[in-house]
C-alpha positions as CSV (number, residue, x, y, z in Angstrom):
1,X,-25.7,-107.1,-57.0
2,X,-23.2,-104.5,-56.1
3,X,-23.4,-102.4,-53.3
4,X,-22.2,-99.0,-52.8
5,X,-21.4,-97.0,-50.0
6,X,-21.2,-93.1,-50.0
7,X,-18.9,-91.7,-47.4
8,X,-19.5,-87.9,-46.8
9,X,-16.5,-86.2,-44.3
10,X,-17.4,-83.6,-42.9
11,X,-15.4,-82.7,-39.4
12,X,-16.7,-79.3,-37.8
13,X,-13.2,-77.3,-37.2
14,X,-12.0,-75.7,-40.5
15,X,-9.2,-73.1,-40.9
16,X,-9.2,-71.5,-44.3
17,X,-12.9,-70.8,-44.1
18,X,-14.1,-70.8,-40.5
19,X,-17.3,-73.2,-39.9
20,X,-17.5,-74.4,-44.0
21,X,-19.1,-77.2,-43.8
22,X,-22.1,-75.5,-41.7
23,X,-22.3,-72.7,-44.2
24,X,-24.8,-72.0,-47.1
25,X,-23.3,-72.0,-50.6
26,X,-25.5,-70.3,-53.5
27,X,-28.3,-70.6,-50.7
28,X,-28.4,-74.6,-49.7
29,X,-26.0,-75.7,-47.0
30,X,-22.9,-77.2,-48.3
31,X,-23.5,-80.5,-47.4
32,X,-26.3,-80.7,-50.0
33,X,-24.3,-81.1,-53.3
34,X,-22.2,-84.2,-52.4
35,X,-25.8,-85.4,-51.0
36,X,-27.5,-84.3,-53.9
37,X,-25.3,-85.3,-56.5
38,X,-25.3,-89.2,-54.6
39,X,-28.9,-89.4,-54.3
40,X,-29.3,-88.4,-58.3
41,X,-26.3,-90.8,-59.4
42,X,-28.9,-93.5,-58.5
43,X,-26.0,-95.4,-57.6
44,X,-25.8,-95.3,-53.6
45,X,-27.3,-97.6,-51.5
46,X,-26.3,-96.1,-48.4
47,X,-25.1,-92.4,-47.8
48,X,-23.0,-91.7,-44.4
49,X,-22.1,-88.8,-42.9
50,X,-19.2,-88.7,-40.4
51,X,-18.8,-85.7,-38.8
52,X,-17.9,-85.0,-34.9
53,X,-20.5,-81.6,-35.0
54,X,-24.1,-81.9,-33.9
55,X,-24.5,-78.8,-35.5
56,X,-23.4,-80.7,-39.3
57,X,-24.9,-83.9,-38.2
58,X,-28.4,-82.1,-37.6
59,X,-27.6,-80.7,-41.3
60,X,-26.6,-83.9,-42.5
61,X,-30.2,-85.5,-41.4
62,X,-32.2,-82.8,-43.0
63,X,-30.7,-84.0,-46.1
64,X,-31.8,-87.9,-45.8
65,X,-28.0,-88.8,-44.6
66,X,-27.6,-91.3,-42.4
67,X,-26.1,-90.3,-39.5
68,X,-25.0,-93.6,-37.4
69,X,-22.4,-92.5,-35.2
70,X,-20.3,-89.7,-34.2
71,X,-16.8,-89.2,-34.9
72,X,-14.5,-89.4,-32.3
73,X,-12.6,-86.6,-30.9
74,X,-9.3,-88.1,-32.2
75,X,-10.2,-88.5,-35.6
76,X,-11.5,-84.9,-36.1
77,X,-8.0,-83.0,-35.9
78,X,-6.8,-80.8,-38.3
79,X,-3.8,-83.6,-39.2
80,X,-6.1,-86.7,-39.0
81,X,-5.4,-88.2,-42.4
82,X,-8.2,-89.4,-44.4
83,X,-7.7,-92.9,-44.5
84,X,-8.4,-93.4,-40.4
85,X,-11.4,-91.4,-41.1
86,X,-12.9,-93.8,-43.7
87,X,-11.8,-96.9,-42.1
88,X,-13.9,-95.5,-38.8
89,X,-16.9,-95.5,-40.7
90,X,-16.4,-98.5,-42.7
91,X,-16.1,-100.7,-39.6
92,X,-19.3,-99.1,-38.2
93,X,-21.1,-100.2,-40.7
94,X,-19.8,-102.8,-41.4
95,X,-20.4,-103.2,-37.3
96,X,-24.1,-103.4,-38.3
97,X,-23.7,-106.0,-40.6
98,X,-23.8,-104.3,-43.8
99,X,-21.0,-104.2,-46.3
100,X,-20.0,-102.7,-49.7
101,X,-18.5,-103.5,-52.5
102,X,-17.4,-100.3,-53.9
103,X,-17.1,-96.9,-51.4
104,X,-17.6,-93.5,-53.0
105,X,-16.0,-90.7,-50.9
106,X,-17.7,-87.8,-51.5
107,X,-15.7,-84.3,-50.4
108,X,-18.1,-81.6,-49.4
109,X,-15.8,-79.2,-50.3
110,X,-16.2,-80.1,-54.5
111,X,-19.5,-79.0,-54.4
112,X,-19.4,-78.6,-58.7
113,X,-19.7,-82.5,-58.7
114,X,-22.1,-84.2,-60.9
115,X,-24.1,-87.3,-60.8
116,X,-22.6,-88.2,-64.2
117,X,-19.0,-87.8,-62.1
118,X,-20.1,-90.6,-59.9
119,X,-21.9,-93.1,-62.5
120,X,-18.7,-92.6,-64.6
121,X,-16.5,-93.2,-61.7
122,X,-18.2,-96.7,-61.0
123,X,-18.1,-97.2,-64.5
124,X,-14.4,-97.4,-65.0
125,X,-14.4,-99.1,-61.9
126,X,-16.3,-102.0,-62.9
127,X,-15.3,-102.3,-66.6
128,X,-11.6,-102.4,-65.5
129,X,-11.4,-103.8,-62.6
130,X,-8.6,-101.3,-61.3
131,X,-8.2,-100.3,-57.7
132,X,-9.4,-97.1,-57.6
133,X,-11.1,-94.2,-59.6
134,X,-10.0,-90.5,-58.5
135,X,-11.2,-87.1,-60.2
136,X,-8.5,-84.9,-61.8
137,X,-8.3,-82.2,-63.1
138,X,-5.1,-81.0,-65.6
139,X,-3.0,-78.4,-64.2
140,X,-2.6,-74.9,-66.2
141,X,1.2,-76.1,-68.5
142,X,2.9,-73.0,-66.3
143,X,2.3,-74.9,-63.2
144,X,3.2,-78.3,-64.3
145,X,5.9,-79.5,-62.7
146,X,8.3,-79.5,-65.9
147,X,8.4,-75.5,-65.4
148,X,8.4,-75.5,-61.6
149,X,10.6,-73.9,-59.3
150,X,12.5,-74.8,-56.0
151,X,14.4,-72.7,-53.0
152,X,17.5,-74.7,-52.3
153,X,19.3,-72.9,-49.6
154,X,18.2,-69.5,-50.9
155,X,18.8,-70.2,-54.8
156,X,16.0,-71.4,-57.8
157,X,16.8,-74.7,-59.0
158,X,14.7,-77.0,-61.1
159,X,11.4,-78.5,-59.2
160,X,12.5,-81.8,-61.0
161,X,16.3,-83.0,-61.8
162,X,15.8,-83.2,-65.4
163,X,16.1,-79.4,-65.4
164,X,13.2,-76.6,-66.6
165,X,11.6,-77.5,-70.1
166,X,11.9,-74.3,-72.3
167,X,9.4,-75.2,-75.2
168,X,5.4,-75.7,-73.9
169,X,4.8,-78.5,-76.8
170,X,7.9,-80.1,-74.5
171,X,6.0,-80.3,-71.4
172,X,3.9,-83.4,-70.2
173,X,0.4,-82.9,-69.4
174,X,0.0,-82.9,-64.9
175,X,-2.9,-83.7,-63.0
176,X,-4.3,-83.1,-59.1
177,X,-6.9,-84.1,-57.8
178,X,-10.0,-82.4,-57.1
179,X,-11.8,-84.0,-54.7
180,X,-15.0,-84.6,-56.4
181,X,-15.1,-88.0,-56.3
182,X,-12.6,-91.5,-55.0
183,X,-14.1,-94.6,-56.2
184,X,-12.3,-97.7,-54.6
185,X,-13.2,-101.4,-53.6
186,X,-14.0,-101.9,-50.5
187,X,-11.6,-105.5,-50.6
188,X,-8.9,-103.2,-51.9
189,X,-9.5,-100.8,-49.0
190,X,-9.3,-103.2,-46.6
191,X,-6.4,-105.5,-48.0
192,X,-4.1,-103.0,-49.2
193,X,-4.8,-100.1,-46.6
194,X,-5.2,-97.4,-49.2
195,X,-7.9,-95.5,-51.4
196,X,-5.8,-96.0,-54.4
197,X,-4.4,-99.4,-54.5
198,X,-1.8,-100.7,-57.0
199,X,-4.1,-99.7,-60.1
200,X,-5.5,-95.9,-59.8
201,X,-7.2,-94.8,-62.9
202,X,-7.9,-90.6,-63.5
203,X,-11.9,-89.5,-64.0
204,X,-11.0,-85.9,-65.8
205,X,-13.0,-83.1,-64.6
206,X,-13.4,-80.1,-67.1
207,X,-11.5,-77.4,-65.0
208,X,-14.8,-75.6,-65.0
209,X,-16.4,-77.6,-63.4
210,X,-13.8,-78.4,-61.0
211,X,-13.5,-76.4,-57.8
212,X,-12.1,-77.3,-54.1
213,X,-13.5,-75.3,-51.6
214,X,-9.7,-74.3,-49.4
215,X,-9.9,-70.2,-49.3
216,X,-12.4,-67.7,-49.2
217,X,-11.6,-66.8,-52.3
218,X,-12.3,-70.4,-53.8
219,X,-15.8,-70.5,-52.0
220,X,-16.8,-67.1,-54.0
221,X,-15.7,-68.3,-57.2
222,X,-17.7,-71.4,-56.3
223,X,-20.6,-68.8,-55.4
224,X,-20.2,-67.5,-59.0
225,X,-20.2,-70.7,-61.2
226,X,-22.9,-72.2,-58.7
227,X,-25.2,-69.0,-59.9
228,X,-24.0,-69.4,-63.5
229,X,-24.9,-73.1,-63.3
230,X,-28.5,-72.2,-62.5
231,X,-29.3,-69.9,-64.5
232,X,-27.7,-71.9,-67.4
């Protein structure tokens, strides 16, 4: 049977909005949606929270997350990439002599995520066999990069070389991602040192329901659709 492990980062220091992952949104603390939305996805079989803040960690267990270890010092900076991150608590577990087959990382900071995000996530997954899964959602047509500008020594040139598209039919459709969810196989984690692999297929996110918690203004807007969402 396939076993899945949720990852939850969620590192104490926090620039854009001071102390984030220790705050309440809509009246839970952050943490709770990416816990939430795992725990209802019926998917998990273990949730772990890395974080290097007692404060988050004693938040984290409230929740029912496990809470094995905490992150080191070195792994906790505001340029620690991701991937370290992951692979720290990866090992750990795996340490303890359990190991996945599939890892879910689950952002606290996409706190819109669904359970059906996750279960369709595994789904493409599993049906076809790709590398990794990653939530998207499509960029408004006057940001894609077909219309984008660059500075080049003071002057506006063309983001890309092919020049600016004039006609919106002309434009191809862009994605980012949005943090909700990255599926991945643990193997391809491992082998291939990366959370996308060779073969990374898109999970579309409606862009209302998409939201990635960077600015104050992004957690109020999340306030506002959180609200909207339960009282729907």
């Amino acid at each position: 049977m396939t076993k899945i492990l949720g990852i939850i980062p969620a590192r104490g220091g926090s620039k854009g909005i001071p102390g984030k992952n220790a705050r309440l949104l809509g009246g839970k603390p952050l943490l709770f949606y990416a816990a939430d939305a795992a725990r209802r996805s019926g998917l998990v079989d273990r949730l772990v929270l890395t974080t290097d803040s007692e404060a988050i960690a004693e938040i984290g267990l409230s929740l029912g997350v496990e809470v094995p270890f905490m992150r080191p010092a070195h792994l906790a900076q505001d340029d620690t990439p991701m991937f370290p991150v992951i692979e720290h608590a990866v090992q750990f577990v795996e340490n303890e002599g359990w190991q996945a087959d599939i890892i879910l990382l689950l952002q606290p900071t996409a706190p819109l995520r669904q359970p059906d995000h996750l279960r369709a996530a595994v789904k493409i997954l599993t049906e076809t066999k790709c590398d990794a899964v990653v939530s998207v959602v499509e960029v408004p047509h006057h940001y894609a990069p077909d219309f984008v500008l660059k500075l080049d020594d003071g002057r506006l040139k063309p983001f890309l070389e092919a020049g600016i598209k004039t006609r919106r039919q002309d434009v191809r459709p862009a994605f980012s991602r949005d943090g909700s969810v990255y599926a991945f196989w643990r193997d391809v984690f491992v082998n291939k040192h990366s959370i996308y692999g060779d073969d990374c297929r898109p999970l579309l996110i409606p862009a209302e329901m998409s939201c990635n918690l960077d600015t104050i203004s992004d957690w109020e807007e999340a306030e506002q659709k959180i609200k909207g969402m339960n009282t729907a």
